[in-house]
C-alpha positions as CSV (number, residue, x, y, z in Angstrom):
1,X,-26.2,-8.5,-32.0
2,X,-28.2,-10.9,-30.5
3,X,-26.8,-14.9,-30.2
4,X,-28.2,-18.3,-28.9
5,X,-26.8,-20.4,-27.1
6,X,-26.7,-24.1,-26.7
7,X,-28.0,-23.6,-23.0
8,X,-30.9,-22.0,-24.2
9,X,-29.7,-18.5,-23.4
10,X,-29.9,-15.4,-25.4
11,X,-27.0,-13.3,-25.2
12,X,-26.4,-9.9,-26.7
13,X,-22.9,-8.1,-27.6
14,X,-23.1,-4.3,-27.5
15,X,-20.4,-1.5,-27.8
16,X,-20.1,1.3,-25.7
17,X,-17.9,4.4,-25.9
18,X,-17.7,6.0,-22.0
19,X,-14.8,9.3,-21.9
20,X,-13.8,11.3,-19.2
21,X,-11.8,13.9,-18.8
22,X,-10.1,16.3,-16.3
23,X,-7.6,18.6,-15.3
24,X,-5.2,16.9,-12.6
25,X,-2.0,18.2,-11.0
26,X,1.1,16.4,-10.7
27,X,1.0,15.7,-7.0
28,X,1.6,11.6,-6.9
29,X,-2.7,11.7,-6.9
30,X,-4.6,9.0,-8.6
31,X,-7.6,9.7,-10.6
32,X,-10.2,7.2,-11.5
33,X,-11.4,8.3,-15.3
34,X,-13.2,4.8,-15.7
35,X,-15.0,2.2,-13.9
36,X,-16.8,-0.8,-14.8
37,X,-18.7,-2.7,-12.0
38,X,-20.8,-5.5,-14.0
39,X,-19.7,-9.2,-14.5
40,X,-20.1,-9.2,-17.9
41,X,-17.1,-10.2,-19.8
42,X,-15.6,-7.3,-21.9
43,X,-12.7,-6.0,-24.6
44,X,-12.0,-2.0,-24.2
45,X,-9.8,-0.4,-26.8
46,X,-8.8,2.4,-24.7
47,X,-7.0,5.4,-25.5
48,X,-5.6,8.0,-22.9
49,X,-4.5,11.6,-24.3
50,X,-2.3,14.3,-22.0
51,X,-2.1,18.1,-22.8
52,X,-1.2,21.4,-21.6
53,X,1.1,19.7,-19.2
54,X,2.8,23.0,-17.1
55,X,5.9,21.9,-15.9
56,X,7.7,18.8,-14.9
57,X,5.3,15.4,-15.0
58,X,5.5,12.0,-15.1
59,X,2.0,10.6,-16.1
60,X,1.2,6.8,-16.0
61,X,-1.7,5.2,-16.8
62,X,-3.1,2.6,-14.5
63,X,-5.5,-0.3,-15.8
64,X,-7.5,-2.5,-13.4
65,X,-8.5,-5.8,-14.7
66,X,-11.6,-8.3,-13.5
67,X,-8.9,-10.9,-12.5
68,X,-6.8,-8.7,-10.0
69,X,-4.6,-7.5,-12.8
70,X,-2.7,-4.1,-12.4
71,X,-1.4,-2.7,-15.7
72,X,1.2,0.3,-15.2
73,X,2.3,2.4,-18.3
74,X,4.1,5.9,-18.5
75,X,2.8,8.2,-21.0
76,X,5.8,9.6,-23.0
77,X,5.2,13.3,-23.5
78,X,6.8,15.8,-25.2
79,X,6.2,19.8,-25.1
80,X,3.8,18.8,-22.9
81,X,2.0,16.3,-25.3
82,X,1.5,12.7,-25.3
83,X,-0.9,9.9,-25.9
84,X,-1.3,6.4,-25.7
85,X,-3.4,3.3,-26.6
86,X,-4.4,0.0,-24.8
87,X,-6.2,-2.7,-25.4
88,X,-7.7,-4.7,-22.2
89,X,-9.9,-7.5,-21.6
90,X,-12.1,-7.3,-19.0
91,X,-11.1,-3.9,-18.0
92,X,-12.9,-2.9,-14.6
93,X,-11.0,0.6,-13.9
94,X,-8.8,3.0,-16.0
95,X,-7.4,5.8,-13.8
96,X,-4.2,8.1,-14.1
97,X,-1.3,9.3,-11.9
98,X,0.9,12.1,-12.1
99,X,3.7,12.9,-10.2
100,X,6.1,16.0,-10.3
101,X,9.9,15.4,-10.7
102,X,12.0,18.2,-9.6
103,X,9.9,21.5,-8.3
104,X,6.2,20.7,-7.8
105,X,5.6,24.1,-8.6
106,X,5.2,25.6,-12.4
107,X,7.9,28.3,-12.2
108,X,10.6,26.1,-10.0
109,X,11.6,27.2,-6.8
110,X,11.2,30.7,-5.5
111,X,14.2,33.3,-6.4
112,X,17.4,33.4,-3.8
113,X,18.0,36.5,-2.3
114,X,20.2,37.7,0.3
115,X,17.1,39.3,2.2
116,X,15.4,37.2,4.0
117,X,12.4,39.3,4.4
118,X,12.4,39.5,0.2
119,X,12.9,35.4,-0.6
120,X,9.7,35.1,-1.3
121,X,8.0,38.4,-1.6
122,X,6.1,38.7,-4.5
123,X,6.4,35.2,-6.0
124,X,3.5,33.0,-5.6
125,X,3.5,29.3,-6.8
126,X,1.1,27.6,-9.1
127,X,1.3,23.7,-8.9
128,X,1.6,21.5,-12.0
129,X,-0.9,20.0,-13.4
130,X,-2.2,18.5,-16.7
131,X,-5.1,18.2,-18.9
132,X,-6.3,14.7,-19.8
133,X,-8.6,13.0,-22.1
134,X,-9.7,9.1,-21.8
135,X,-11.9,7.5,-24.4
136,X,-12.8,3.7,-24.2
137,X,-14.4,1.8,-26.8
138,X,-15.3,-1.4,-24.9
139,X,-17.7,-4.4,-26.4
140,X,-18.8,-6.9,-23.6
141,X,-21.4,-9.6,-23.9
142,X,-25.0,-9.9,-21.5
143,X,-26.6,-13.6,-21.5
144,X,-30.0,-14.0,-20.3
145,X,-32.3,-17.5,-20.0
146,X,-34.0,-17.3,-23.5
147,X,-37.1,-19.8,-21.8
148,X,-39.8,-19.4,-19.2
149,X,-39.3,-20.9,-16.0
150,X,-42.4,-22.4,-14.0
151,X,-43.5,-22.1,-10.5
152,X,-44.8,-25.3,-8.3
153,X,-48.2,-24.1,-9.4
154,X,-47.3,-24.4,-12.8
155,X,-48.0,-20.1,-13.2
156,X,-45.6,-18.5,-15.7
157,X,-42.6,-16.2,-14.4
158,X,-40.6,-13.8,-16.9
159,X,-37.4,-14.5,-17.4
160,X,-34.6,-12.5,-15.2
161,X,-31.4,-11.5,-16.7
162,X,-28.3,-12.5,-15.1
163,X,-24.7,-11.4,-15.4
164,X,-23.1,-14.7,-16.9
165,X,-20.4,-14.3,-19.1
166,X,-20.5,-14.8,-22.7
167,X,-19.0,-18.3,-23.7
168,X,-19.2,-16.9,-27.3
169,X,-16.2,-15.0,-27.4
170,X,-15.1,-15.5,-30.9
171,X,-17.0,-12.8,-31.8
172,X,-15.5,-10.6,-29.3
173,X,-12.0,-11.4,-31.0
């Protein structure tokens, strides 16, 4: 879509759909899945799915906005299965943490024994981890100078795009 405005720039609204996804272990690591480095002001419907989760894990998601906000959320899982939807404005980063309660290790702790040459012969830890899937549907405005600007000489120059947010957020509502 492509709107006017009373400064005589042209601004366009677009829609894009970014995903990412991964396989992460629960070992208190952050992963970025996301990131948004432009000025241009933006709404992101974002929606973070968790699977195959193989032993204990806590998973939060973590949402960076433009203005220095940080938005933590646990994602509730059960059987090792959860999801869960956001929606931001002016997302910059969407990333996700998981962090093992009890064992770190799928399988718990090795076996007791009384021999202490056998406590941990033939058992070999595997560390938990998780699969995850992030899908963003973000719409975000671009506002360029619709006119041409003029040199000293009075020669023509083409207009540059800038990064100025879109005062026409109503239609980003």
């Amino acid at each position: 879509m492509t709107y006017h405005m009373k400064n005589n720039e042209e601004c366009f609204i677009e829609t894009h759909y970014p995903e990412a996804s991964n396989t992460q272990v629960c070992d208190g690591t952050t992963v970025t899945y996301f990131e948004d480095f432009t000025k241009n002001h933006n709404k992101a419907a974002i929606e973070v799915e968790i699977e195959n989760v193989t032993g204990p894990c806590m998973v939060t998601a973590i949402i960076e906005t433009r203005c220095g906000q940080t938005i933590e959320r646990p994602i509730n899982l059960v059987n090792g299965y959860g999801e869960r939807s956001f929606q931001v404005e002016d997302v910059c980063r969407v990333a996700l943490r998981g962090e093992s309660y009890g064992s770190p290790y799928q399988g718990g702790y090795p076996p007791a024994t009384n021999d202490a040459a056998e406590s941990t012969s033939g058992w070999c830890p595997s560390p938990t981890t998780f699969e995850a899937e992030v899908e963003l549907e973000k719409t975000f405005c671009i506002c360029c100078p619709n006119k041409e600007k003029h040199h000293h000489g009075g020669s023509k120059q083409k207009p540059v795009c800038g990064c100025t947010a879109c005062q026409y957020k109503a239609n980003l509502n």
